[in-house]
C-alpha positions in Angstrom: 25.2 -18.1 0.3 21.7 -17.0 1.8 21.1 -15.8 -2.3 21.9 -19.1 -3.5 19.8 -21.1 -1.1 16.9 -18.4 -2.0 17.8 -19.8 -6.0 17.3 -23.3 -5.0 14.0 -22.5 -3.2 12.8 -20.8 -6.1 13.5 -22.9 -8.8 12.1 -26.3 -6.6 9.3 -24.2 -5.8 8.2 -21.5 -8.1 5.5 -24.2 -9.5 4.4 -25.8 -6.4 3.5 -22.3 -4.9 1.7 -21.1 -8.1 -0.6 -24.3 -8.1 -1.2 -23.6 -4.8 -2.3 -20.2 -5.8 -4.6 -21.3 -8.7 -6.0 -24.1 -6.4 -6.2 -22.7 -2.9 -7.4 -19.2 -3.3 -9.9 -19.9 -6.0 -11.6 -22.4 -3.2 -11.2 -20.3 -0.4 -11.6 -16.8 -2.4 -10.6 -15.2 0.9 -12.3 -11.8 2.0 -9.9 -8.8 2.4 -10.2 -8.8 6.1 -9.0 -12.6 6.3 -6.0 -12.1 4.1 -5.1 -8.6 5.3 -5.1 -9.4 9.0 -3.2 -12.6 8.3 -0.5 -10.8 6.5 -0.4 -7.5 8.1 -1.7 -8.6 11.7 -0.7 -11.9 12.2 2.8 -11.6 10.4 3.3 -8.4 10.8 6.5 -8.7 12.9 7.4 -10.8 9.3 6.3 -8.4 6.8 7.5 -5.3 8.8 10.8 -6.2 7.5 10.1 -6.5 4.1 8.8 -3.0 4.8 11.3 -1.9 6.3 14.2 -3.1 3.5 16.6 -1.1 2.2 15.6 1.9 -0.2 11.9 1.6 1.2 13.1 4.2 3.7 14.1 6.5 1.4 11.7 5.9 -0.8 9.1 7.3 1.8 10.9 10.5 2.5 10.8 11.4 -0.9 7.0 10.3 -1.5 6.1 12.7 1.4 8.9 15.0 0.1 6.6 14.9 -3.2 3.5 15.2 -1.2 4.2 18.0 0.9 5.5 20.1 -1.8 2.3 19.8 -3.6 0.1 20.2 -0.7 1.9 23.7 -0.3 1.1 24.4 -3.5 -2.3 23.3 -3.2 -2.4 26.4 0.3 -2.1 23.3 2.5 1.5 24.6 4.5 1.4 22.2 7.9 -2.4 21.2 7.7 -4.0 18.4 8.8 -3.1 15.4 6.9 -4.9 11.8 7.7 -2.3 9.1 6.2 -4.7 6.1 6.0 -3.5 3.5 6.0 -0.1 4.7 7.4 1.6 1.5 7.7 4.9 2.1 9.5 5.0 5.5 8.8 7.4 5.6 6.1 5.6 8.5 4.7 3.8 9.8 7.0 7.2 10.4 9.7 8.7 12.3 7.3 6.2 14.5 6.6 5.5 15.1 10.2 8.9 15.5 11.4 10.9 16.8 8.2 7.4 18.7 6.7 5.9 20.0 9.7 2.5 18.6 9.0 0.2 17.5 11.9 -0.7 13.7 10.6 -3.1 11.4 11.9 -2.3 7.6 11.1 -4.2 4.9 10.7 -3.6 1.3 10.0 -5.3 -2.1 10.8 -2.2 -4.0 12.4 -1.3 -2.9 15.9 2.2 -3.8 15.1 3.3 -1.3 12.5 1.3 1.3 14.2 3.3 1.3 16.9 6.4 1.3 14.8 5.0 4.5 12.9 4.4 6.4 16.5 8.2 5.2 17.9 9.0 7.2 14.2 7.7 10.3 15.4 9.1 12.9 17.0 5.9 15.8 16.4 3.8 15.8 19.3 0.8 16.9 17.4 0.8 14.0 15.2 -1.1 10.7 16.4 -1.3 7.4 15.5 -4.2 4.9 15.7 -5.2 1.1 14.9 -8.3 1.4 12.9 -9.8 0.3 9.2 -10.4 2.0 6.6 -14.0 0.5 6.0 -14.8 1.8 9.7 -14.0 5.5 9.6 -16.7 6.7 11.4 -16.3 4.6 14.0 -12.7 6.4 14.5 -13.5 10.1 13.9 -16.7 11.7 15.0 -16.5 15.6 13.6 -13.2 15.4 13.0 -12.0 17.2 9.6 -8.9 16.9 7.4 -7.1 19.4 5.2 -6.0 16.5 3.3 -5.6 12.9 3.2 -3.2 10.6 1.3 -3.3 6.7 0.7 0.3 5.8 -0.5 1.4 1.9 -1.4 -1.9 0.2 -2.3 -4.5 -0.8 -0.2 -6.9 0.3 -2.6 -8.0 -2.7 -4.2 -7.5 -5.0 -1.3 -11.5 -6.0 -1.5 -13.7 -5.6 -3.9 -14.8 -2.6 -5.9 -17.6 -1.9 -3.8 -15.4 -1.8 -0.7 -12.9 1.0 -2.5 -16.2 3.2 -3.8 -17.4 3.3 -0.3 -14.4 4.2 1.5 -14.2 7.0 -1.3 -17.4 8.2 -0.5 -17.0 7.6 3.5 -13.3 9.3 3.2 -15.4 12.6 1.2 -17.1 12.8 5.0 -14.0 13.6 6.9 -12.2 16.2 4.3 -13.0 20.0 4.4 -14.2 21.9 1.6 -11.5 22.1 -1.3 -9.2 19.5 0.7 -7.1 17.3 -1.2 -6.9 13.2 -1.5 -4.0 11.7 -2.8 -3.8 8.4 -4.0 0.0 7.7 -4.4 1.7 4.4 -6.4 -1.1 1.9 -7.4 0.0 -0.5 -9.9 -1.3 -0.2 -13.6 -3.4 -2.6 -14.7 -2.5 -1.4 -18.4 1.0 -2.0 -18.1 0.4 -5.6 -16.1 -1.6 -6.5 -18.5 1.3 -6.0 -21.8 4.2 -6.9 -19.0 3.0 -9.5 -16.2 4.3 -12.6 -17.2 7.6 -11.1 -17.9 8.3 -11.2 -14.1 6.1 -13.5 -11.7 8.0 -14.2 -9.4 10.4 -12.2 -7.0 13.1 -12.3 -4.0 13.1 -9.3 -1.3 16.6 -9.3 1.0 15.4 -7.1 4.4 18.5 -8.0 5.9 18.0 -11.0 8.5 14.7 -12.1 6.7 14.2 -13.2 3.2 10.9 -12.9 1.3 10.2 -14.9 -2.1 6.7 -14.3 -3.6 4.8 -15.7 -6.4 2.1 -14.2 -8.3 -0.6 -15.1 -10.6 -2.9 -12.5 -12.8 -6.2 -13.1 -13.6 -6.7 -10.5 -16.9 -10.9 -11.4 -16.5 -10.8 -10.1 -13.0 -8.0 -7.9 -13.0 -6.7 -9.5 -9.5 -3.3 -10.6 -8.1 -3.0 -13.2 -6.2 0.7 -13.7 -4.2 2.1 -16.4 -2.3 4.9 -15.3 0.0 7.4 -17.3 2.4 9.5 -16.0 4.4 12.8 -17.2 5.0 15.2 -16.5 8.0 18.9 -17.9 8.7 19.4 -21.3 10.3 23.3 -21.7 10.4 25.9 -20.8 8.6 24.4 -22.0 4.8 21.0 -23.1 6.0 17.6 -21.3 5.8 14.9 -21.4 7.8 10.8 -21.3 7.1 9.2 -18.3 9.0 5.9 -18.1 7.6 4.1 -18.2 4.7 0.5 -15.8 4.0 -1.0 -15.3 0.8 -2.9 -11.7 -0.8 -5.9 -11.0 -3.7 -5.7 -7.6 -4.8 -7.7 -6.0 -7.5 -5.7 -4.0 -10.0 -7.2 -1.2 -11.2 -6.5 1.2 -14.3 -5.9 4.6 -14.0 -9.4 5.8 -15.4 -11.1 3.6 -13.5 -9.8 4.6 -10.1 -11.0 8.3 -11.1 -14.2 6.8 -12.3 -14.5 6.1 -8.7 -13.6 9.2 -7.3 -16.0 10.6 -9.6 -19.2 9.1 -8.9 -18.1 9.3 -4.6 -18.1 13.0 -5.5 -14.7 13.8 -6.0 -12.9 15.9 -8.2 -10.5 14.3 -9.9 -7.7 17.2 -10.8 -4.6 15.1 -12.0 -3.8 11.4 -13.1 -0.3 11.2 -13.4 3.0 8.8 -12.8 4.0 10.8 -9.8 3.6 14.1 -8.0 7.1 15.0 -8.7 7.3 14.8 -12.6 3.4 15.0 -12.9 3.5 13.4 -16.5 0.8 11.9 -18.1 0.0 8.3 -17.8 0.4 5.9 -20.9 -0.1 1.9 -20.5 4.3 1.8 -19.7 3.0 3.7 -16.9 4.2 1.0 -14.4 2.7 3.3 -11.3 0.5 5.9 -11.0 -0.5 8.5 -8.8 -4.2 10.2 -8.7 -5.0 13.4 -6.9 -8.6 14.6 -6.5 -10.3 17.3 -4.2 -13.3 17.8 -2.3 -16.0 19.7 -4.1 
C-alpha cells in the first residue's frame, strides 16, 4: 500500500517539484555549505535512512573489500587510511573491523558521525565532525598512508572548491600514498541517458524518499528535490521533510585534470577497483585512483 501511495505522490507531483527546482534553486543558487548542512545536518536523522537502506550495507563492505585489496597491493597492509567524508561509515567500518586498517573519519554532520564510531569496533580507528574544505584546521602534522573519498561529495561546490581540497588533501598524504576517489557519476553517460530516468523512489524501511532531478548539460549540475515520506496509519503517508542538492558532475578526465594540476599522479581511471576496466561514456560510475608524488 505504502508503494502505491508513493505512485500517487509521484504522478501528482513529479511536475510541481521540478518547477520548483528550475525556479527556486536558480534564485537562491544555494552555496554547498547551505544545502549540505540542511540535508546532511539538519535531516540527517532523515537521510541516515536512506543511507542506511537495504543493499547500501553491503554495498560498502564490498567497496572497502575492493579498497583494501588494492591498498595491499599498492604495500599499504593496515596503514593509515583518512575516509573523508566517511558518512556513516559504511566503508570505512568494514575496512577497519573486517580489513584491519587504522581509519580516521571525517564528516560534516554530527549525526552520521556518531553512527560511523557506534560501527566500530577497532580502537585505533577515530571518528571526527569536520569539513573537508577545513583540513588543516583538523590535523596539524598528521600524515596518511592513504585516503579514500567514496559516494560523491566531490562536486558538491564549485570546481574551485574540489581543486583546493585536492591540493589541501596532497598536504596530509605521505610520499607515494594513495587517494582514491571511489563512484562519482559520469557526466558522459548522464549526458546520453539523463532524461531516461529523472525521477526516483528509495524504500529504507519505515521512511520513504522520492526525489526529482533536473540536469543542466551547460553547467554540468544536478539539482534534486527530495521528500521524505513516513507512515501515518494503516494506508496513509506522512510528510517528514523535504531538502533540496546542486552537485556538479564531472567527467572522468576532468576529475584527473584536477588531480593533475593539485599535483597528483593520476595512476588509474577506471569503472571500479575490482574489475579495473577502462571507462567509456556507458560508464555509469567511475572510480579514479591517483598517488602522491
Amino acid at each position: 500500500m505504502q508503494n502505491k501511495n508513493m505512485q500517487k505522490i509521484g504522478r501528482e507531483r513529479s511536475q510541481d517539484l521540478r518547477r520548483g527546482l528550475t525556479s527556486n534553486l536558480r534564485k537562491t543558487n544555494q552555496p554547498c555549505s547551505d544545502w549540505a548542512k540542511h540535508l546532511f545536518v539538519d535531516n540527517a536523522h532523515l537521510y541516515a535512512n536512506v543511507l542506511e537502506a537495504r543493499g547500501k550495507i553491503a554495498e560498502g563492505v564490498a567497496i572497502a573489500g575492493e579498497i583494501s585489496e588494492f591498498l595491499a597491493s599498492h604495500g599499504i597492509k593496515r596503514g593509515n587510511v583518512l575516509d573523508i567524508p566517511c558518512g556513516t561509515g559504511r566503508v570505512s567500518a568494514p575496512l577497519s573491523n573486517q580489513f584491519g586498517y587504522t581509519v580516521t573519519g571525517v564528516d560534516l554532520s554530527p549525526t552520521l558521525v556518531e553512527m560511523a564510531l557506534a560501527k566500530n569496533r577497532n580502537e585505533r580507528s577515530r571518528f571526527m565532525v569536520g569539513s573537508m574544505q577545513n583540513l588543516g584546521g583538523l590535523f596539524a602534522e598528521e600524515r596518511f598512508d592513504a585516503a579514500i573519498n567514496v559516494f560523491t561529495s566531490i562536486g558538491y561546490g564549485t570546481e574551485r572548491d574540489d581543486i583546493n581540497f585536492f591540493k589541501s588533501l596532497r598536504n596530509f598524504v605521505k610520499d607515494d600514498g594513495i587517494f582514491i576517489i571511489h563512484t562519482l557519476m559520469n557526466r558522459e553517460y548522464l549526458v546520453a541517458h539523463f532524461d531516461e530516468r529523472p525521477t526516483d523512489y528509495i524504500d529504507a524501511g519505515s521512511l520513504t524518499m522520492y526525489e526529482s532531478r533536473t540536469f543542466d548539460r551547460a553547467t554540468s549540475r544536478v539539482k534534486a528535490e527530495r521528500e521524505f515520506y513516513g507512515s501515518a496509519g494503516e494506508d496513509g503517508l506522512e510528510l517528514l521533510g523535504k531538502s533540496s542538492s546542486d552537485m556538479r558532475i564531472y567527467a572522468p578526465s576532468e576529475v584527473a585534470g584536477m588531480l593533475t594540476i593539485t599535483g597528483w599522479k593520476v595512476l588509474h581511471v577506471v569503472d571500479d577497483l575490482a574489475s579495473m576496466q577502462k571507462v567509456t561514456p556507458e560508464t555509469i560510475r567511475f572510480a579514479v585512483v591517483a598517488k602522491r608524488d
